[in-house]
KEMI-849634 format. One record per residue (C-alpha): x, y, z; residue in three letters. Coordinates in steps of 0.001 Angstrom, whole numbers, plus 500000, padded with zeros to 6 digits. Layout:
% residues N
XYZALA ...
//
This chain:
% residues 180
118629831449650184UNK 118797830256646654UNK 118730826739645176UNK 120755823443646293UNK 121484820188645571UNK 120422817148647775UNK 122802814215648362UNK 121252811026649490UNK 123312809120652675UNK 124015805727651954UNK 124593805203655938UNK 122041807238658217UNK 124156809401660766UNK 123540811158663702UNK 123155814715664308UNK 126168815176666476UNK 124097818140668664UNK 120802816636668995UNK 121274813103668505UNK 118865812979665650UNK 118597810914662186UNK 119661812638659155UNK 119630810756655673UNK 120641813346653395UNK 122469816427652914UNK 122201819916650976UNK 124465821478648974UNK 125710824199647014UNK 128495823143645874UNK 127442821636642122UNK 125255823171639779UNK 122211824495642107UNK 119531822417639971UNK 117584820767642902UNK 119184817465641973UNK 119556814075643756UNK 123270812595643897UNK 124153809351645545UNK 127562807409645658UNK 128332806738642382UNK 126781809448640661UNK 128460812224638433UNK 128080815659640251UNK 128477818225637303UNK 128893821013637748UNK 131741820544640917UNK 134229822838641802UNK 136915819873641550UNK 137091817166639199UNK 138906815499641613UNK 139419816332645145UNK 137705816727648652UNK 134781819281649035UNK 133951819795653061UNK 130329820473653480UNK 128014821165656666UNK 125191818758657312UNK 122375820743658333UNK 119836819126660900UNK 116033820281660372UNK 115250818895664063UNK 117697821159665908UNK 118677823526663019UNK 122580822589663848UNK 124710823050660671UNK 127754822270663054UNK 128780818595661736UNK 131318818651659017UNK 131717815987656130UNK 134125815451653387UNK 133017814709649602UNK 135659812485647952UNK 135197813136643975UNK 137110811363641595UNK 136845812270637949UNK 133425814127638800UNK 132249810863640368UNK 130907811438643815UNK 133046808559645529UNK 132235808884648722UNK 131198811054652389UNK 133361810692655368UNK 133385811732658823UNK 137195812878658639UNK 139445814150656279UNK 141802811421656484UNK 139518808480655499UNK 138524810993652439UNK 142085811039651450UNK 142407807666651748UNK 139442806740649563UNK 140610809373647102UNK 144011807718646994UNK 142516803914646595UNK 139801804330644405UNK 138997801019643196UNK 138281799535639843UNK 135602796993640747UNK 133754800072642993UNK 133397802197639122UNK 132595799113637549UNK 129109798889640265UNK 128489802491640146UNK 128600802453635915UNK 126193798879636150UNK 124134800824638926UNK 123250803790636087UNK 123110801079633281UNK 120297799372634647UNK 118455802349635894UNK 118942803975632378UNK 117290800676631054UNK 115007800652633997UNK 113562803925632979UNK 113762803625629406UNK 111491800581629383UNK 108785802340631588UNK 108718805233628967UNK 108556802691626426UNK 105509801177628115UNK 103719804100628553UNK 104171806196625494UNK 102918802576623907UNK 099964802642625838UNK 098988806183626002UNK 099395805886621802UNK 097558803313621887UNK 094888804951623930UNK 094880807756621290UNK 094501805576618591UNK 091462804268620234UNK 089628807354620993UNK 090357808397617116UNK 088687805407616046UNK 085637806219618731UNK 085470809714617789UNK 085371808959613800UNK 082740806376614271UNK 084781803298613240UNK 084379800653615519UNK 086689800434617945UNK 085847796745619922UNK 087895796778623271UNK 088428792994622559UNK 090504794041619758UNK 093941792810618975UNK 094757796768618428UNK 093945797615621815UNK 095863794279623241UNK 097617795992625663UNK 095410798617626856UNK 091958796264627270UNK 091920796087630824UNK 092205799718631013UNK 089546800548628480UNK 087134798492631335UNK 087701801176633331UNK 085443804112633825UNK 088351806384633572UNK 091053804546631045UNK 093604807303630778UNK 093389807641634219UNK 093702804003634404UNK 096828803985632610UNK 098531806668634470UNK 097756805475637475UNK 099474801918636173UNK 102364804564635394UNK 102976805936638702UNK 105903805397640080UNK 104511804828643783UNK 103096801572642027UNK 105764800088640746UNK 109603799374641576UNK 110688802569641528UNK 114399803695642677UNK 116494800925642472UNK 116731798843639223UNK 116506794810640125UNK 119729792625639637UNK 
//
């Protein structure tokens, strides 16, 4: 059985046996690390830098791995997943300057994105840590405090680290796709 890799659909297809939605596709074909690609992302390791990989979509509804599709990569770039071999090709052969340029400002803001969140919350849970030092060594530690600025609403809470994890969680706040 082993390990695969997932590769999100940008367009939902059809299972081509049971008529059923699929949105995504397993592979073994990069490096086996139960990792997420989309269009756009770099697929390392791949068995071609660039080239065509053909790959079965599996469907969990009907158990059909009968439906081929065609991976276009481009300089380990996962360009894009075709029905047929010849619009691969074609995408392979007209890869397009503007399309890198989205897929590179795609990861840019999600790398910013993310870095901002774990800026937040490492702030916050320091903060937090700060404040139960001062609690536990008897200084005061006033929740209207201009120390604790950013956590105040949270030390209300009955719970505040739980408070500020659950301010954290990512089914709380945009999550997968950076805003514009």
């Amino acid at each position: 059985m082993g390990m695969f890799d997932t590769i999100l659909l940008e367009k939902v297809t059809h299972c081509t046996a049971c008529g059923a939605l699929i949105e995504s596709l397993q592979t073994k074909q990069f490096g086996q690390h139960l990792e997420e690609y989309r269009i756009g992302d770099i697929v390392e390791p791949s068995p071609v830098i660039t080239g065509i990989i053909t790959e079965q979509i599996f469907c969990p509804k009907c158990r059909s791995s009968e439906q081929t599709v065609y991976l276009t990569i481009w300089q380990s770039l996962l360009t894009g997943i075709y029905d047929n071999v010849e619009s691969a090709e074609k995408d392979l052969l007209g890869i397009d300057r503007s399309d890198l340029l989205s897929h590179l400002l795609r990861h840019q803001r999600s790398e910013r994105m993310w870095s901002r969140r774990f800026e937040k919350l490492y702030n916050e849970l320091t903060q937090y840590h700060e404040y139960e030092q001062d609690t536990t060594e008897g200084k005061a530690a006033d929740h209207a405090s201009l120390r604790y600025l950013h956590i105040t609403e949270h030390l209300k809470q009955p719970d505040p680290l739980a408070s500020i994890l659950e301010n954290h969680n990512a089914d709380t706040e945009e999550f997968f796709e950076p805003q514009d």
